[in-house]
C-alpha positions in Angstrom: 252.6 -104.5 64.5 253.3 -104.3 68.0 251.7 -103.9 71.4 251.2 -101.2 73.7 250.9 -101.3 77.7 249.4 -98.9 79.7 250.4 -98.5 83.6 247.5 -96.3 84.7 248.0 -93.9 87.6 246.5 -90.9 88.9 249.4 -88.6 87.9 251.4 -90.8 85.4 250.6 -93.2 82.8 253.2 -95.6 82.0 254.1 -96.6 78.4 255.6 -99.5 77.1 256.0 -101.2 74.0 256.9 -104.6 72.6 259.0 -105.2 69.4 257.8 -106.4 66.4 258.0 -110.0 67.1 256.3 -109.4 70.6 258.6 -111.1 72.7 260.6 -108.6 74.2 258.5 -105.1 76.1 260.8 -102.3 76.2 259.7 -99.2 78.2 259.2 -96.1 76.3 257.8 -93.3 78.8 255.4 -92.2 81.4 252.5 -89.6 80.1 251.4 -86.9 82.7 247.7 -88.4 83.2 246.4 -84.5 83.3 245.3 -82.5 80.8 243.6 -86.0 79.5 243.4 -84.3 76.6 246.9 -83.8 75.9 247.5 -87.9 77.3 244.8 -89.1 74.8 246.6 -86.8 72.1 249.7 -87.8 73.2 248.5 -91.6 73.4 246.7 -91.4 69.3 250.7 -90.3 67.8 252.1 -93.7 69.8 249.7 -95.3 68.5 250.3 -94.2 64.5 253.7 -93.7 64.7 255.2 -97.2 66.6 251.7 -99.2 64.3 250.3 -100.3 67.2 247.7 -103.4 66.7 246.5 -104.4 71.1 246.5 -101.7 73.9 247.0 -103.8 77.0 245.7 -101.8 80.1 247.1 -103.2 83.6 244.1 -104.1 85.7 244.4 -103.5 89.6 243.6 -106.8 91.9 243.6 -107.3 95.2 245.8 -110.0 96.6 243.1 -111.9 97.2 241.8 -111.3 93.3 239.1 -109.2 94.3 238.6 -105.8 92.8 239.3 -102.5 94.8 238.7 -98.4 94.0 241.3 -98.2 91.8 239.9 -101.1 89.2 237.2 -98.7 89.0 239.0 -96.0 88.2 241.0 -98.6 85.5 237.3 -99.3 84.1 236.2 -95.6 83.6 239.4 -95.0 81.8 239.3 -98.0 79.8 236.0 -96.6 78.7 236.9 -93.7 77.8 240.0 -95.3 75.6 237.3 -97.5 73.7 235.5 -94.4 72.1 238.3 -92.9 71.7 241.2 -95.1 70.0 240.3 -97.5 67.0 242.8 -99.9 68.6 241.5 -102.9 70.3 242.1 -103.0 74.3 242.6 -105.8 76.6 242.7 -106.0 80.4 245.7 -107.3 82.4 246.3 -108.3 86.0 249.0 -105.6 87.3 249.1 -107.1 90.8 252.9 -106.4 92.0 253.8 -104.4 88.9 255.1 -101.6 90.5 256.3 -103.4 93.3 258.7 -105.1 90.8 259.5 -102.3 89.2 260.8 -100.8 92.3 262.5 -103.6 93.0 265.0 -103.9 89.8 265.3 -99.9 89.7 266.6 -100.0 93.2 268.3 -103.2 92.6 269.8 -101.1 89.6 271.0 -98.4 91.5 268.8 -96.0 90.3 268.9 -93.2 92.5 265.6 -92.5 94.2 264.8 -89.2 92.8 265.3 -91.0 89.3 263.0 -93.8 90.2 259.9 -92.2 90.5 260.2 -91.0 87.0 260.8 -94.3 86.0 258.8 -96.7 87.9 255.5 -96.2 85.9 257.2 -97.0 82.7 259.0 -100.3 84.3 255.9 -101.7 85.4 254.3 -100.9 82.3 256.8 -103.3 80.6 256.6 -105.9 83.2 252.8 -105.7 82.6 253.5 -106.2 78.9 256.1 -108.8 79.6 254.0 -111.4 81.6 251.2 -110.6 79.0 254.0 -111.6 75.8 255.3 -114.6 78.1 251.6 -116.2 78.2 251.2 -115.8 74.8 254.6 -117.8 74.1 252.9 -120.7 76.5 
């Protein structure tokens, strides 16, 4: 069984995946957040197909740990996931992800066109990765 990281955003959703051993979160892709129906269709055949046990949903913070807009947004969506997927969620503190994403793709030399295609599926799996890592502790 493995587990599943969103990276939610207003136009993509980034996916990542860890193996079976959940140690190592590989990104797998970004999902168009509109039509939701075709994300939460999209999301339901990940879910079967890569026997997915924990959907770990990166959780917006302010630098100072507070809570801003877009935490809401993360809440009505987690929501929505609960009456929708059978699969257990959890919340996860996504300060930075993105940030670091950036970082390595540019560090990469990952043209910049090609990053923002990619950056919402890295800092999906550098959400799941610090969520594996405390698990290991």
């Amino acid at each position: 069984m493995r587990i599943l990281a969103l990276d939610h955003g207003t136009k993509r959703i980034g996916v990542a995946l860890s193996d079976q051993l959940k140690m190592i979160a590989q990104p797998l892709e970004f999902i168009p957040a509109e039509p939701f129906g075709d994300f939460l269709a999209r999301l339901k055949e990940l879910i079967r197909t890569k026997e997915v046990e924990l959907i770990l949903v990166g959780m917006p913070r302010n630098m100072d740990g507070s809570y801003g807009e877009a935490a809401g947004k993360v809440r009505e969506f987690v929501t929505v996931l609960k009456e929708t997927v059978a699969v257990p969620l959890q919340l996860w503190d996504e300060r930075l992800t993105s940030a670091q994403a950036n970082r390595v793709l540019i560090e990469g030399n990952v043209r910049r066109m090609d990053r923002k295609e990619k950056v919402d599926k890295m800092a999906a799996a550098i959400l799941l990765q610090s969520y594996l890592d405390s698990l290991s502790m």
